[in-house]
VOBANU-727185 format. One record per residue (C-alpha): x, y negated, z negated; residue in one letter. Coordinates in Angstrom, 1 decimal. Layout:
N
<xx = X | yy = Y | zz = Z | resn = a>
...
# end
This chain:
195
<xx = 83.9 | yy = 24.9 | zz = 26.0 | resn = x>
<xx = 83.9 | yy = 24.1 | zz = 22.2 | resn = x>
<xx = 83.0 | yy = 20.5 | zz = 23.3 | resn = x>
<xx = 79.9 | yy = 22.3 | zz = 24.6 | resn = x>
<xx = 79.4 | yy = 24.4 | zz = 21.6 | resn = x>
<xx = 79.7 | yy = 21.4 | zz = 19.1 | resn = x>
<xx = 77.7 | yy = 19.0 | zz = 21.2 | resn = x>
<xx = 75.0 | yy = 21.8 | zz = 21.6 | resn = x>
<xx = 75.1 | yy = 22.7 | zz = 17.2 | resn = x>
<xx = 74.9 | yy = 19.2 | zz = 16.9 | resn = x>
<xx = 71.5 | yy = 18.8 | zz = 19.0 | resn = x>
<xx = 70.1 | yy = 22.0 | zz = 17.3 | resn = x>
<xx = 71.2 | yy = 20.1 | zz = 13.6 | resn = x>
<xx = 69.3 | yy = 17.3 | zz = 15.1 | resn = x>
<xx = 66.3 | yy = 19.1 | zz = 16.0 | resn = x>
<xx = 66.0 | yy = 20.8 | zz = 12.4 | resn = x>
<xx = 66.4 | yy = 17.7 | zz = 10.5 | resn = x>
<xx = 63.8 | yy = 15.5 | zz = 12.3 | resn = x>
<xx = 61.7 | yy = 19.0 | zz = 12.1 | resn = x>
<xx = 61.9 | yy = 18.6 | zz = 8.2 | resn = x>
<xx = 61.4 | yy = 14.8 | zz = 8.2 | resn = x>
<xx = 58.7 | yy = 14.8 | zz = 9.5 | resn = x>
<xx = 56.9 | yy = 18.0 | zz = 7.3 | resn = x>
<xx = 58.4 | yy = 16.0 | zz = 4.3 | resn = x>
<xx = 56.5 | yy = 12.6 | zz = 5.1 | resn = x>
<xx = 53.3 | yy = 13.9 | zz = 6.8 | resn = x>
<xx = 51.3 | yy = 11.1 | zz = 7.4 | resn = x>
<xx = 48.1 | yy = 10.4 | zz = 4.9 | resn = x>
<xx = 45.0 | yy = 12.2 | zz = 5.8 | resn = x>
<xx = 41.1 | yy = 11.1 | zz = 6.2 | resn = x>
<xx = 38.6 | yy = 13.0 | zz = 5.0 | resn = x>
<xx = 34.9 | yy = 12.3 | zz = 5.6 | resn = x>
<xx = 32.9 | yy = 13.3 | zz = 2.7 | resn = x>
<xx = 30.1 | yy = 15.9 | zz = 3.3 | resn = x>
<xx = 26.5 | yy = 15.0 | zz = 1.4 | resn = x>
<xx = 25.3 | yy = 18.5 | zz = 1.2 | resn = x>
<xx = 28.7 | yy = 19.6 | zz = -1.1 | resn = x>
<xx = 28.8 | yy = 16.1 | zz = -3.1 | resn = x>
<xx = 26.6 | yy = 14.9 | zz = -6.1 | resn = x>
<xx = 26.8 | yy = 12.7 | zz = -9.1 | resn = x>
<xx = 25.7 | yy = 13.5 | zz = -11.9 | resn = x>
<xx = 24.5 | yy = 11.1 | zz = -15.0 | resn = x>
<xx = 23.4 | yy = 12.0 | zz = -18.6 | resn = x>
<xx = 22.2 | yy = 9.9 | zz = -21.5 | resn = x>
<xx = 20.9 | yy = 10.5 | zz = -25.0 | resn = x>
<xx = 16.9 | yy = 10.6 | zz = -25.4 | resn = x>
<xx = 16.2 | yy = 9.0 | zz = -28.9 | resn = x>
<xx = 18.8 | yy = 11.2 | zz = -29.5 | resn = x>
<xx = 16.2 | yy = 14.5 | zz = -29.1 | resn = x>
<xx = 17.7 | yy = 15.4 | zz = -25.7 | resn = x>
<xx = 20.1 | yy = 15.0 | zz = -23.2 | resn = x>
<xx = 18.4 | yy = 14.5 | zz = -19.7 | resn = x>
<xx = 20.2 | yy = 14.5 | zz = -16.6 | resn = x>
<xx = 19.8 | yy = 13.1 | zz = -12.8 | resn = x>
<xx = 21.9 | yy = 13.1 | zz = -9.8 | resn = x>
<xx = 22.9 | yy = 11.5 | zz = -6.5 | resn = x>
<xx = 22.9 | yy = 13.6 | zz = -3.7 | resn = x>
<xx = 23.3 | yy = 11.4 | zz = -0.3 | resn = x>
<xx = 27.1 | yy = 10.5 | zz = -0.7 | resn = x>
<xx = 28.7 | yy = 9.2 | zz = 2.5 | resn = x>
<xx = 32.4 | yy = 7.8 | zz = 2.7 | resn = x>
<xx = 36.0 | yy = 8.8 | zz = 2.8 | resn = x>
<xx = 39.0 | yy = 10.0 | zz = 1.3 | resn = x>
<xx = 42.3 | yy = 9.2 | zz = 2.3 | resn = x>
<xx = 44.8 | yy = 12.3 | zz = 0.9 | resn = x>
<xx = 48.7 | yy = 11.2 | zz = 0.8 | resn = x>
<xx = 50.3 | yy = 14.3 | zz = -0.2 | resn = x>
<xx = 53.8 | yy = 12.9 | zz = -0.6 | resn = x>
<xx = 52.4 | yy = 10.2 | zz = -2.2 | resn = x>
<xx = 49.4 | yy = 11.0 | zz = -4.3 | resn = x>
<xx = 49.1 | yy = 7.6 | zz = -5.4 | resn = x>
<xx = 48.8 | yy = 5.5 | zz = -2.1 | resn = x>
<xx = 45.3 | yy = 7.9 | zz = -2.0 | resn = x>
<xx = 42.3 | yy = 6.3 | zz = -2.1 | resn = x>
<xx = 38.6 | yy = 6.9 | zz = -1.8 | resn = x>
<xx = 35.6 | yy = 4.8 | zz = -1.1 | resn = x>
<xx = 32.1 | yy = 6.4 | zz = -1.2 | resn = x>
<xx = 28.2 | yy = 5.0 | zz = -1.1 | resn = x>
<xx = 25.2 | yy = 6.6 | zz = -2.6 | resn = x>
<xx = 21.6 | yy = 6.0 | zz = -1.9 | resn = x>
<xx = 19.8 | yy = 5.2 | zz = -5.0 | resn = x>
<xx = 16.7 | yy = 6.4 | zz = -3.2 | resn = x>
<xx = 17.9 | yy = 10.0 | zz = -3.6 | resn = x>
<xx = 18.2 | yy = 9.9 | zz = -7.2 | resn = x>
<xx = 16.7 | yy = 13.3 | zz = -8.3 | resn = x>
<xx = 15.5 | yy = 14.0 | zz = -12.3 | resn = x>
<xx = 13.5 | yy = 17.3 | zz = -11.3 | resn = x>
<xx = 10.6 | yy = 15.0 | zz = -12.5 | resn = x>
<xx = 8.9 | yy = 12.8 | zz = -9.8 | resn = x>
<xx = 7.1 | yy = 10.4 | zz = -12.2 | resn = x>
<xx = 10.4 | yy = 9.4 | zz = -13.6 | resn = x>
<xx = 12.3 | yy = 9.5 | zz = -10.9 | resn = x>
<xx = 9.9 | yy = 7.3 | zz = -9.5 | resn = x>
<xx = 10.1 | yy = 4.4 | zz = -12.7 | resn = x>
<xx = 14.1 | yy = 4.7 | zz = -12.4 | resn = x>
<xx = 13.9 | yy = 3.3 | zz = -9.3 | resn = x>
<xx = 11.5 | yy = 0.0 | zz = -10.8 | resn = x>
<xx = 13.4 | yy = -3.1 | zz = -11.3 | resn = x>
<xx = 13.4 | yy = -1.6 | zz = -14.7 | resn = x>
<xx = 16.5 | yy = 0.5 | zz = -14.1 | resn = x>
<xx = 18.2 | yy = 1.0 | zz = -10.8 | resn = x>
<xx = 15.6 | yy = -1.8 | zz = -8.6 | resn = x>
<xx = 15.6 | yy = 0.8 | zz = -5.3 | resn = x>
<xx = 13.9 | yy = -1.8 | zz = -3.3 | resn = x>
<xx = 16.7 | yy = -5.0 | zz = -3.6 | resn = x>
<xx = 19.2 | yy = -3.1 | zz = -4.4 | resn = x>
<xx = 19.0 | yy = 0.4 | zz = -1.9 | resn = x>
<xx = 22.5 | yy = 1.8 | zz = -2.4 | resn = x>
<xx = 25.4 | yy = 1.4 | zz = -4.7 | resn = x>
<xx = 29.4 | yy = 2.2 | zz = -4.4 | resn = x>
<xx = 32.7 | yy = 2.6 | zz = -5.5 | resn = x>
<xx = 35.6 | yy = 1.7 | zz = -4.1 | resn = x>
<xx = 39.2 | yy = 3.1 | zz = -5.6 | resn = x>
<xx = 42.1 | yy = 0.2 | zz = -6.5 | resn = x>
<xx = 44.6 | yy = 2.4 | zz = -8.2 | resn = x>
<xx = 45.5 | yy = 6.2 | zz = -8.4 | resn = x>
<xx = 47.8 | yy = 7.0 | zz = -11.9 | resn = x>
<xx = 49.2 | yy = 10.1 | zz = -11.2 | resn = x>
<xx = 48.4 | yy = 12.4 | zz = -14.7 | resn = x>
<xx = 49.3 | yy = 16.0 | zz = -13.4 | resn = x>
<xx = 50.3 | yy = 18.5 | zz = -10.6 | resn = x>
<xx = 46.5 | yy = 18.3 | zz = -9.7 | resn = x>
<xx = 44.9 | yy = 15.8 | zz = -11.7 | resn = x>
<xx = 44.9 | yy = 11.8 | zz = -10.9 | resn = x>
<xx = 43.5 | yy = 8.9 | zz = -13.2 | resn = x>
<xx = 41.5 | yy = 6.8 | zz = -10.5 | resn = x>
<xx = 40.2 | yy = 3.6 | zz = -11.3 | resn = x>
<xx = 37.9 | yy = 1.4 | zz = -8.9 | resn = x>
<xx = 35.3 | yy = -0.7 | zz = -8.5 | resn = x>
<xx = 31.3 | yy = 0.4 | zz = -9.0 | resn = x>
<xx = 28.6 | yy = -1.8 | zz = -8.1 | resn = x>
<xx = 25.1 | yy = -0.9 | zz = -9.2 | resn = x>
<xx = 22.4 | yy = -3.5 | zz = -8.5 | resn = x>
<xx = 24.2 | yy = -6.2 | zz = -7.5 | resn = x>
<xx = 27.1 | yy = -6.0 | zz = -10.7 | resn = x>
<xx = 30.4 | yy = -5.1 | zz = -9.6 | resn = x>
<xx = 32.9 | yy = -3.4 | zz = -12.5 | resn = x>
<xx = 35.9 | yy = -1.6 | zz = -13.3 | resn = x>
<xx = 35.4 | yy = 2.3 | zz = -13.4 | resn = x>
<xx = 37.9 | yy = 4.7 | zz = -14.4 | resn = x>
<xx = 37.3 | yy = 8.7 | zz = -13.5 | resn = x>
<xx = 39.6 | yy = 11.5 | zz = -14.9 | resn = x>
<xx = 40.2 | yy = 13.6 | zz = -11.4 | resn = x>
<xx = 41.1 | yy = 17.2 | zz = -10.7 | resn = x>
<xx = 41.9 | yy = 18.6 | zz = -7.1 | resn = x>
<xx = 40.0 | yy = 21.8 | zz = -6.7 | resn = x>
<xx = 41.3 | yy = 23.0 | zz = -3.7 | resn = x>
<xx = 43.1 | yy = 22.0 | zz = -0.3 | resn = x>
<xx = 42.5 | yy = 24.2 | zz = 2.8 | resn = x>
<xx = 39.9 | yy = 25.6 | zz = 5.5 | resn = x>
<xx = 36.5 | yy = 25.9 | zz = 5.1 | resn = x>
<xx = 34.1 | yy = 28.5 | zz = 6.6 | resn = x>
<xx = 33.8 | yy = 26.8 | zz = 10.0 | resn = x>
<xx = 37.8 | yy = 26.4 | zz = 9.4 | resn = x>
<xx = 38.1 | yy = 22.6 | zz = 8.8 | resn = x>
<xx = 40.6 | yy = 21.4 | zz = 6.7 | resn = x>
<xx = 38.9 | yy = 20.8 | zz = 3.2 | resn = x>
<xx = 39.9 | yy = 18.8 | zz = 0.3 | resn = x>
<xx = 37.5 | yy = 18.9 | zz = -2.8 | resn = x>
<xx = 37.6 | yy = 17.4 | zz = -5.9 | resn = x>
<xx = 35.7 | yy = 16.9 | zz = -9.3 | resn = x>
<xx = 35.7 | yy = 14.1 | zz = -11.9 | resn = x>
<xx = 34.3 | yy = 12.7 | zz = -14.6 | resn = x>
<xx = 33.8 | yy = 9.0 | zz = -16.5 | resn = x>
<xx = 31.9 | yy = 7.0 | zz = -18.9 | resn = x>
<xx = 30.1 | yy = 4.1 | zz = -18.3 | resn = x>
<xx = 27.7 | yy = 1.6 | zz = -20.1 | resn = x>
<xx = 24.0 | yy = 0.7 | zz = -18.3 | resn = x>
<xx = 23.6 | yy = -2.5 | zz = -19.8 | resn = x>
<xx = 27.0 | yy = -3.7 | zz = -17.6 | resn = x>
<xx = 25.0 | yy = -2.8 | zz = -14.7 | resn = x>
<xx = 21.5 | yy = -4.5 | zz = -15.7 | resn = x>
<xx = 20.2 | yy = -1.2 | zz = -15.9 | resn = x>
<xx = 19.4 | yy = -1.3 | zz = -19.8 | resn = x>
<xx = 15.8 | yy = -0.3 | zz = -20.4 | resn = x>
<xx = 15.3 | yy = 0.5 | zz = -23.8 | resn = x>
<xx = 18.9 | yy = 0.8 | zz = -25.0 | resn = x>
<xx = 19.9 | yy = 1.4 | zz = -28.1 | resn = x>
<xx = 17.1 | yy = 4.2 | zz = -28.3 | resn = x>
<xx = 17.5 | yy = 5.4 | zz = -24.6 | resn = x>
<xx = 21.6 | yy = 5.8 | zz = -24.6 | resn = x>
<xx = 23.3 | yy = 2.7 | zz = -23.3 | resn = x>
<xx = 26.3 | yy = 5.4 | zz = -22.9 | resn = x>
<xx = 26.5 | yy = 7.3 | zz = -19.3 | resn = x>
<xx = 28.4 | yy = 10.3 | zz = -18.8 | resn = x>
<xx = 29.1 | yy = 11.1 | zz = -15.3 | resn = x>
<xx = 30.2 | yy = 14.4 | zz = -13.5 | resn = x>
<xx = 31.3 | yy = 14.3 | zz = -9.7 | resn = x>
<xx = 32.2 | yy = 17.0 | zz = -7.1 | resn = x>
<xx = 33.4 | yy = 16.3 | zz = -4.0 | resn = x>
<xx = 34.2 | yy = 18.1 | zz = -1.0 | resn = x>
<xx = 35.3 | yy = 16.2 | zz = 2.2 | resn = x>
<xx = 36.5 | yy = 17.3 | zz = 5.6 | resn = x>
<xx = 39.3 | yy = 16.0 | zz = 7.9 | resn = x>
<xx = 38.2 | yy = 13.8 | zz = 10.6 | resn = x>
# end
């Protein structure tokens, strides 16, 4: 009988620990990213009377989440330069010339994560590669996680937001520098949902 007993504890111990294993290392997660809840958004100096923005609003990619591991995350994402929006049609029109972002040749542009540097309980140094008309370069983007959970049509939801600094001229995008600002400041938001 206390064979039994001991035998039966021992299964039940079993049970519990590979329960916890396997909440402890939950496997990394894939999010798709949703276009209608992502943009990036650019600003430069204007002869230094204003500070004009644009954004990018068709974002598709994904985002792999390892919560046990933050920094085995990673994120690859494309943008169409063809919905690059100013809120002014003539310029939006001439920033897609071969003058700045070449639409035509060069119809979409990327980044691709190589390294996340863990900075906080929800914030994350990532640093990947952007290519822009052809010109691949290092980026770096200061990262906070918003918010893990369900969304209104209950899909698990990860969203983010970040922000960087870039020169044009690396990406052969340097109109007019120095009077148009060779400097770029980006803001991003994210939200992606589990496949």
């Amino acid at each position: 009988m206390r064979s039994a007993l001991l035998k039966s504890a021992a299964l039940g111990l079993s049970l519990v620990t590979a329960s916890f294993a396997s909440a402890a290392f939950a496997a990394p997660v894939t999010y798709q990213i949703d276009p209608t809840h992502t943009e990036v958004v650019f600003s430069w100096s204007h002869f230094g009377f204003s500070n004009p923005t644009a954004k990018f609003q068709s974002s598709t990619g994904t985002l792999v989440l390892d919560e046990d591991n933050p920094a085995a995350s990673s994120v690859e994402v494309t943008f169409a330069i063809d919905s690059l929006n100013t809120g002014v049609p003539a310029l939006d029109t001439h920033l897609k010339t071969a003058d700045f972002f070449d639409a035509a040749t060069y119809p979409t542009a990327s980044f691709k994560s190589t390294k996340v540097e863990v900075t906080g309980a929800d914030t994350a140094r990532v640093t990947g590669d952007l290519t822009i008309k052809g010109v691949t370069k290092p980026l770096t983007l200061d990262v906070r996680l918003n918010k893990l959970g369900a969304n209104m049509k209950q899909q698990p939801t990860a969203g983010f937001s970040a922000t960087g600094e870039l020169k044009r001229s690396d990406f052969n995008t340097g109109a007019y520098v120095p009077a148009v600002s060779d400097e770029i400041t980006l803001k991003i938001t994210v939200e992606a949902n589990k496949q």
